[in-house]
C-alpha positions in Angstrom: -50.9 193.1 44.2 -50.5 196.1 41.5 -48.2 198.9 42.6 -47.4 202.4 40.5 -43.6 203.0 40.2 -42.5 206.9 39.9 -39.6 208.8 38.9 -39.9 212.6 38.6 -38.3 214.2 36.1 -39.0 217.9 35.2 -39.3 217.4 31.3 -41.2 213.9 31.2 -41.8 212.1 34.3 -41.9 208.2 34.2 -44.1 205.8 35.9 -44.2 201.8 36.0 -47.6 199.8 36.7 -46.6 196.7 37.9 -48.4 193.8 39.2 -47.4 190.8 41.4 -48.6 187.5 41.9 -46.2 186.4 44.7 -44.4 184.6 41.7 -44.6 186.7 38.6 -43.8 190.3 38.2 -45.8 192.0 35.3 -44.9 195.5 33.6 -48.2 196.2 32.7 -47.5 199.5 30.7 -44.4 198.0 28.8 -46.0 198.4 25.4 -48.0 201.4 26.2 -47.8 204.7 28.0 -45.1 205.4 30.5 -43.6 208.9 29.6 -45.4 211.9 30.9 -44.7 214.7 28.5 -45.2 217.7 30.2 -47.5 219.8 27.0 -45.8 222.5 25.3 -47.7 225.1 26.8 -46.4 224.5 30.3 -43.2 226.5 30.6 -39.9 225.8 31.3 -40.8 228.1 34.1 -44.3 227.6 34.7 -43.9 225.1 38.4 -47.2 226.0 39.3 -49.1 225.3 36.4 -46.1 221.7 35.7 -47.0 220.5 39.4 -50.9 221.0 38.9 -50.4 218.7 35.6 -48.5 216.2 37.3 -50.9 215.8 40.5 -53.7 215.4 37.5 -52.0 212.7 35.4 -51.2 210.5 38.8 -55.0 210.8 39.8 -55.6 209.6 36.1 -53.3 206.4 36.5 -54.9 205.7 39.5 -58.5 205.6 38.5 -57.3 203.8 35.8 -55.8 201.2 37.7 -58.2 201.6 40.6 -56.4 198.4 42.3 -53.1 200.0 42.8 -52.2 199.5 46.2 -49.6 201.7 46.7 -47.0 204.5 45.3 -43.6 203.9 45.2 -41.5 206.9 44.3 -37.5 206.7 43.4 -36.5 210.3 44.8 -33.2 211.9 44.1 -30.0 210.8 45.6 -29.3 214.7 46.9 -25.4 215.6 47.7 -23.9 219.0 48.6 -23.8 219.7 44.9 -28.1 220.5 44.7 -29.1 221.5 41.3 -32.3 223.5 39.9 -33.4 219.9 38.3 -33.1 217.8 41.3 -35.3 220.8 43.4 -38.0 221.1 40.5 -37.6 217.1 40.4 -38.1 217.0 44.3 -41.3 219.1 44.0 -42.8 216.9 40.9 -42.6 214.0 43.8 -44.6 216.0 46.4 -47.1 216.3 43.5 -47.3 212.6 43.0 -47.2 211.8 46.7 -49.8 214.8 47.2 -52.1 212.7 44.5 -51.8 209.3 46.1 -52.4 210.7 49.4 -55.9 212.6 48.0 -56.7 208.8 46.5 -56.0 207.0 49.8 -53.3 204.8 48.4 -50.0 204.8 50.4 -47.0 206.2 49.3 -43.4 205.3 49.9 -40.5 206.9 48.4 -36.7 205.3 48.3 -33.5 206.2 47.2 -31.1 203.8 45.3 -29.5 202.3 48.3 -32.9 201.7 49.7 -33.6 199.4 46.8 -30.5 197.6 46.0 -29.4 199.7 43.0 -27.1 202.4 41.6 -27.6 204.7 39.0 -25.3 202.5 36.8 -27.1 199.2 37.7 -31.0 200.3 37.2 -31.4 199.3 34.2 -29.8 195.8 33.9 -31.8 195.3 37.1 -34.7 196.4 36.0 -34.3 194.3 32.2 -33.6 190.8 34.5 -36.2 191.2 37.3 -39.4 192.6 35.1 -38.3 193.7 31.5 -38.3 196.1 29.5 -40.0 199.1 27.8 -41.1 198.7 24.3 -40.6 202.4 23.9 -38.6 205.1 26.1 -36.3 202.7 27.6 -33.9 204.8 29.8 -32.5 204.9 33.4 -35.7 207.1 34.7 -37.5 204.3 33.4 -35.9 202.0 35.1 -36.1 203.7 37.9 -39.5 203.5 38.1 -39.7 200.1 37.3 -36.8 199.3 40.1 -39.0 200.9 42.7 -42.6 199.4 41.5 -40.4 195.9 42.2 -39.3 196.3 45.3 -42.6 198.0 47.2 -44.5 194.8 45.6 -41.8 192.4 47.2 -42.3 194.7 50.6 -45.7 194.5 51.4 
């Protein structure tokens, strides 16, 4: 089983392909690309034109992994404090679930308790139940990563 872990972000959104043998997890992008940085000419501003870019690079990962069998997406953890990144975060995810959905591959999306995790655990979990990132290694990350693990323990 391969899954694609997500975790918007409104900067650089990061994503985890992950396979699963029923015994052995594998981070299959842990050497190579896992960061999507937005391009400079995309404003700050520009949701439209950020949201198009996003729904693009998923459908890219997904024909590139054409055996992904689902989307797992680590949404926000929203409280009565909302904030203008956790919105633009919220609609990078409707972008990515938009994507999966026009590529037939299901989509789930969990918060932290949903997964066994807290913003100040992701990342040890992640390091002992897959590993690592050779490169951008930070809680978003993780995040992904945490979320790729458990929808291929959940089939």
């Amino acid at each position: 089983m391969k899954v694609l872990g997500f975790r918007g972000n409104p900067k650089a959104p990061r994503y985890a392909v992950l396979s699963y043998d029923g015994t052995t997890f594998t981070l299959e992008n842990a050497s190579s690309d896992n960061k999507l940085t937005v391009p400079a000419s995309i404003g700050e501003d520009a949701d439209s034109e950020r949201l198009s870019w996003v729904y693009a690079e998923i459908v890219r990962i997904l024909e590139a992994h054409p055996d992904i069998t689902k989307v797992l997406i680590k949404t926000n953890e929203f409280t009565q404090s909302d904030t203008k990144p956790k919105r633009k975060s919220a609609y990078i995810d409707a972008a990515a679930i938009l994507a999966a959905t026009h590529k037939n591959v299901a989509v789930h999306t969990l918060a932290y308790s949903q997964m066994g995790a807290t913003s100040k655990t992701t990342k040890d979990l992640a390091e002992t139940r897959v590993g690592k990132t050779d490169k951008y290694w930070d809680a978003g990350m993780a995040d992904a990563i945490n979320v790729a693990w458990w929808g291929a323990r959940h089939p």
